[in-house]
MIMI-767777 format. One line per field, with one value per residue: residue in one letter; residue number from 1; x, y, z of N, C-alpha, C in turn. Coordinates in steps of 0.1 Angstrom, whole numbers, plus 5000, padded with zeros to 4 digits. Example, Ala and Ser with C-alpha at 12.3 -4.5 7.8 and 13.67 -1.06 7.14 Angstrom:
2
resn = a,s
resi = 1,2
n_c1 = 5132,5128
n_c2 = 4943,4978
n_c3 = 5078,5071
ca_c1 = 5123,5137
ca_c2 = 4955,4989
ca_c3 = 5078,5071
c_c1 = 5132,5129
c_c2 = 4967,5000
c_c3 = 5078,5079
***
This chain:
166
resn = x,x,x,x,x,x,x,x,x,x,x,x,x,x,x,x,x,x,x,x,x,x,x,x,x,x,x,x,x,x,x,x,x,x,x,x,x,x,x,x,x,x,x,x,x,x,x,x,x,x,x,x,x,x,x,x,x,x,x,x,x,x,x,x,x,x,x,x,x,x,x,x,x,x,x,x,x,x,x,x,x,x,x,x,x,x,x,x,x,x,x,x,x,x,x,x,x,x,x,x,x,x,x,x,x,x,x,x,x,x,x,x,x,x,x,x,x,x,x,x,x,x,x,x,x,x,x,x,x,x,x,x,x,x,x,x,x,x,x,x,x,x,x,x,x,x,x,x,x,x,x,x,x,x,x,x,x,x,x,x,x,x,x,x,x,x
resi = 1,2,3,4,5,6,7,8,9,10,11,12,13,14,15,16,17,18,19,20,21,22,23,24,25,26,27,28,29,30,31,32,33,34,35,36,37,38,39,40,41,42,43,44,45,46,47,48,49,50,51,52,53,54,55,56,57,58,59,60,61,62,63,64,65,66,67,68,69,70,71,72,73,74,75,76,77,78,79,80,81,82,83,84,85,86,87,88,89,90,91,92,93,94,95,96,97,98,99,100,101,102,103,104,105,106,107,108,109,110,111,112,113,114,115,116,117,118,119,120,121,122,123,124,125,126,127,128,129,130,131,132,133,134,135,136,137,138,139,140,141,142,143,144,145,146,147,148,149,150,151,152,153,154,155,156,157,158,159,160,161,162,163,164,165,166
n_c1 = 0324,0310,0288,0278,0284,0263,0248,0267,0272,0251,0250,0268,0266,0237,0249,0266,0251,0234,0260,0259,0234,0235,0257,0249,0224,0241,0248,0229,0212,0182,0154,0154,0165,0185,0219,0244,0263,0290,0294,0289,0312,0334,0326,0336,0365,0370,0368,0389,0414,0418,0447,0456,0475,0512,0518,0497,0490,0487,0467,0468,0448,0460,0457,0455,0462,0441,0442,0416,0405,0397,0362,0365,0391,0425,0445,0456,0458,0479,0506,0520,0536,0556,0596,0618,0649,0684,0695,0677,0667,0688,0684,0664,0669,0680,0652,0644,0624,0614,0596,0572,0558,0526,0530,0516,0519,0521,0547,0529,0508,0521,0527,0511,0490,0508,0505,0481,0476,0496,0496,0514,0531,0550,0582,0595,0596,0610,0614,0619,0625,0625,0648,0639,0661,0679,0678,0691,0669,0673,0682,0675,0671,0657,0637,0635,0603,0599,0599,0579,0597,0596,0611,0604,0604,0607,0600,0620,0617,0595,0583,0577,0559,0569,0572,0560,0540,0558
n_c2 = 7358,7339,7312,7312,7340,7363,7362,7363,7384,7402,7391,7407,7434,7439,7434,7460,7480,7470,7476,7499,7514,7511,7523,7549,7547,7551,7575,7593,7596,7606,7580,7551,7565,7555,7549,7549,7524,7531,7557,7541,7524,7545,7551,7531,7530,7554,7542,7526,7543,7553,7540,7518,7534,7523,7525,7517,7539,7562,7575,7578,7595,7582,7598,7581,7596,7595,7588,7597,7581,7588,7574,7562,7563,7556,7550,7531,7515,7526,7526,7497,7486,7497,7500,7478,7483,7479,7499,7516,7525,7539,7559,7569,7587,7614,7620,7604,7580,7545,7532,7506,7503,7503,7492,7505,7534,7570,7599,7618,7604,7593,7610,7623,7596,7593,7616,7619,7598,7597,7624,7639,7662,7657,7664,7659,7635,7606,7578,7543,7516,7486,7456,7424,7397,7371,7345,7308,7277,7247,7229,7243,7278,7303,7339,7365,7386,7416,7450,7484,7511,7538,7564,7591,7619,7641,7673,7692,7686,7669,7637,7604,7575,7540,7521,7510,7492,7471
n_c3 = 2531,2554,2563,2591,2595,2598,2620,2641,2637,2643,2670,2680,2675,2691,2718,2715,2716,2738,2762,2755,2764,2791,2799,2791,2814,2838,2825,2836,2815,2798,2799,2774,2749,2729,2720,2695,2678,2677,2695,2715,2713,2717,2741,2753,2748,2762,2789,2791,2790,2813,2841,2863,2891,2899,2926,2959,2972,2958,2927,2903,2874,2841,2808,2776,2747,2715,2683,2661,2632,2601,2585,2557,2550,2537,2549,2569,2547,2527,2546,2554,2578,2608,2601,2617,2623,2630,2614,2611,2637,2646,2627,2636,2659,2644,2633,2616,2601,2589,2568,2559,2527,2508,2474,2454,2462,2465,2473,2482,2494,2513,2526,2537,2549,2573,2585,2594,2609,2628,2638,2632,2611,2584,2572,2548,2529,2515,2491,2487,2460,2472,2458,2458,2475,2462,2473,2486,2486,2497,2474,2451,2441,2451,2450,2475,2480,2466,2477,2491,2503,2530,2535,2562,2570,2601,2618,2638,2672,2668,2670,2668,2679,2678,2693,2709,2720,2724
ca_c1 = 0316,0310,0274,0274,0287,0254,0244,0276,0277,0242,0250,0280,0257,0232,0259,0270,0237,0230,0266,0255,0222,0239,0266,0233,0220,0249,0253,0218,0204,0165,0154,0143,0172,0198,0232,0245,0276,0302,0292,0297,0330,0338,0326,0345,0376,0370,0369,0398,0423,0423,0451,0456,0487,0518,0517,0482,0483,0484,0456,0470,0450,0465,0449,0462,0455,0440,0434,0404,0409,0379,0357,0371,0409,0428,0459,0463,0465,0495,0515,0521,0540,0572,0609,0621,0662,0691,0701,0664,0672,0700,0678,0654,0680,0682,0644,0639,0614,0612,0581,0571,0545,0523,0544,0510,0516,0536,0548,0519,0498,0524,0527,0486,0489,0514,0502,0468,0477,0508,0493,0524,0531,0564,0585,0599,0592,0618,0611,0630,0617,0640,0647,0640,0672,0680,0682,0688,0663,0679,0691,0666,0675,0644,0638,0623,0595,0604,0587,0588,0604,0597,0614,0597,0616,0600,0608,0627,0608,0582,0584,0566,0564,0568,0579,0550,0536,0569
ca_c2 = 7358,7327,7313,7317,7357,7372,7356,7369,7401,7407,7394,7420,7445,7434,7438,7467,7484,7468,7479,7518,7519,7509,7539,7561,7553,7560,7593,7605,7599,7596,7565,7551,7568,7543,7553,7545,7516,7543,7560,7527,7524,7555,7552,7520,7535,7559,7539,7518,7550,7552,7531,7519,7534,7515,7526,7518,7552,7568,7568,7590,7590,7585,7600,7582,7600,7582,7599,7590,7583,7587,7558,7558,7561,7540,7551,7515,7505,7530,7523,7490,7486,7504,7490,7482,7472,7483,7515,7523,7527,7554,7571,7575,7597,7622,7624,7600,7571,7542,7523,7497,7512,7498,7492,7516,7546,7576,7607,7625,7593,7589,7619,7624,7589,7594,7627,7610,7582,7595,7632,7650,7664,7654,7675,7651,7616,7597,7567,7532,7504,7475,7447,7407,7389,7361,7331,7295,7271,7237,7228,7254,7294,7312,7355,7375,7399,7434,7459,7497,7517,7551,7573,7603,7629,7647,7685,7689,7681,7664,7622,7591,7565,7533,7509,7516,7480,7461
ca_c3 = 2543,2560,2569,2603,2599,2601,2634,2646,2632,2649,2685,2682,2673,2706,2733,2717,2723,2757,2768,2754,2772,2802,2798,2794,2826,2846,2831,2837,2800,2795,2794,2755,2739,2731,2715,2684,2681,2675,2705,2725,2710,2720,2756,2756,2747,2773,2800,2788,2792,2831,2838,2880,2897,2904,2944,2960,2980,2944,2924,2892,2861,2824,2796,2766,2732,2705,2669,2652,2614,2587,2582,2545,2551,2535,2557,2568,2534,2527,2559,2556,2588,2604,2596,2627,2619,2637,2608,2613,2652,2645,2622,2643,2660,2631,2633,2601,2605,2583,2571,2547,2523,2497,2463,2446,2474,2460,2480,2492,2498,2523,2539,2544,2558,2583,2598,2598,2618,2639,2642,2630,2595,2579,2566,2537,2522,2505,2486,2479,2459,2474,2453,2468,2476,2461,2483,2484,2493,2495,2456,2443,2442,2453,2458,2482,2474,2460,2484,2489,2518,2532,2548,2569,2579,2605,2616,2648,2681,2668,2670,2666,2692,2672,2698,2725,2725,2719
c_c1 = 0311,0292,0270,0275,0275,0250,0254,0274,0265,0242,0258,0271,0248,0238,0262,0257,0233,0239,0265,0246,0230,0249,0260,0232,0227,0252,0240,0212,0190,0166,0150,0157,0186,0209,0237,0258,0288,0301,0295,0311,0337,0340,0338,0361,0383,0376,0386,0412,0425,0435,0454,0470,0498,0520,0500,0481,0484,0476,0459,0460,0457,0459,0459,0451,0453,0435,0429,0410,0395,0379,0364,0381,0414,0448,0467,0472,0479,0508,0512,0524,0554,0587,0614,0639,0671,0694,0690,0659,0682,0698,0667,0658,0679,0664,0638,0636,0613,0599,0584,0556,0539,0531,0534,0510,0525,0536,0539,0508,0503,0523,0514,0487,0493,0511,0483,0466,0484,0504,0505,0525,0543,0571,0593,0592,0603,0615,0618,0622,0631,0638,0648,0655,0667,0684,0680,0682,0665,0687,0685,0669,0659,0647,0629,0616,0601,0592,0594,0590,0602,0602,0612,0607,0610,0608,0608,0621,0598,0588,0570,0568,0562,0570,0569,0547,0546,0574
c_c2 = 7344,7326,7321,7334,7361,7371,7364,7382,7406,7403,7405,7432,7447,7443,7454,7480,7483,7475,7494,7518,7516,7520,7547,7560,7560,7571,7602,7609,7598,7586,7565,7553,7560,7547,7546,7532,7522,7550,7550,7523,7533,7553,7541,7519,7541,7555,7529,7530,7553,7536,7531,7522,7525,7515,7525,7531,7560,7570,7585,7586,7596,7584,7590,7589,7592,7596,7587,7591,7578,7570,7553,7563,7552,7543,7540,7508,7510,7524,7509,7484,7495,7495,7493,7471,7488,7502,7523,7532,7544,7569,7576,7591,7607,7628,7616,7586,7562,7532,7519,7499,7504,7503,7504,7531,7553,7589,7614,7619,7591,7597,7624,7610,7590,7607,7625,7601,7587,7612,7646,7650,7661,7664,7673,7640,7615,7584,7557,7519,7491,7462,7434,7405,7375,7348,7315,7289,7258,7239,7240,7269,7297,7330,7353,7380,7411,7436,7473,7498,7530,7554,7585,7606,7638,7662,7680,7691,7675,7643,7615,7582,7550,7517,7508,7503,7468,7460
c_c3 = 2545,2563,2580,2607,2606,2613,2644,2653,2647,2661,2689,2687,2686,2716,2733,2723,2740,2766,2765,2758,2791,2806,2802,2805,2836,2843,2827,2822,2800,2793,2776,2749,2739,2719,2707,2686,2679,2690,2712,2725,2716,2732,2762,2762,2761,2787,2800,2792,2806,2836,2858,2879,2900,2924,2951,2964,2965,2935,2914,2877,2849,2817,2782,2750,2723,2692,2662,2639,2612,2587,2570,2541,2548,2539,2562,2557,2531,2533,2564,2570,2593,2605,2609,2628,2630,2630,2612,2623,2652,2637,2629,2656,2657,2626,2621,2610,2593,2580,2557,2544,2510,2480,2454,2451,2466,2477,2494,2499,2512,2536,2546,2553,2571,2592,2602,2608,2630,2643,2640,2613,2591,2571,2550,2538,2509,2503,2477,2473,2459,2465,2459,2469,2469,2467,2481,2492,2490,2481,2451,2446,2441,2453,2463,2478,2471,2471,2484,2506,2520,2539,2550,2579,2589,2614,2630,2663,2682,2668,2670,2678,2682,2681,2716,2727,2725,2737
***
């Protein structure tokens, strides 16, 4: 933690307050009662999922879903990130999903994470621990990291959307 954090931390904190009493009035709250910073996050959110039409005479809104995860989830930690390679592409096909998972994560760590996060249950979990490559770096032979691999098998109609902000 840096000197300056706390200064920070506490204008964050401020705004977020000022911008949840300001929510309140517009929706007809007593005055005085001011809304917690989760609540302002929330409202935040809220407002953030209306998205404008592409035709002006149109004026559709989109809900997007968001799943909340527990304060003390450590489903991040699991689900490293997902593998996003060409085999990975054709498995996705087949309904199988790959991800790069912490090297301490076993089976069921995964599959709680992933229906935590992605809102669907899996119907398997296979697990690879890949070995680094060994590669040259100039005169000197270097390796890669070892890391693990999952792959989530998910039952048939159900999907992930992995590639939404790409």
């Amino acid at each position: 933690m840096g000197i300056l954090d706390r200064w920070t931390k506490n204008k964050d904190a401020e705004k977020l307050k000022k911008n949840a009493v300001k929510t309140d009035e517009k929706k007809s709250v007593p005055s005085g009662v001011v809304a917690s910073e989760k609540d302002a996050k929330v409202q935040k959110n809220e407002t953030e999922a209306v998205k404008p039409a592409k035709n002006k005479t149109e004026d559709k809104k989109v809900e997007v879903k968001k799943v909340e995860v527990a304060a003390g989830s450590i489903s991040h930690k699991v689900l490293i990130r997902p593998l996003i390679t060409e085999k990975a592409a054709i498995m996705e096909s087949n309904n199988k999903y790959n991800f790069l998972v912490a090297a301490w994560a076993d089976k069921k760590q995964i599959m709680a994470a992933v229906e935590e996060l992605y809102g669907t249950k899996p119907e398997r979990v296979n697990v690879i621990n890949v070995q680094g490559k060994v590669m040259r770096f100039g005169r000197s032979m270097g390796r890669r990291s070892d890391f693990k691999k999952a792959i989530v098998t998910l039952p048939s109609g159900k999907t992930i959307n992995l590639h939404e902000g790409v």
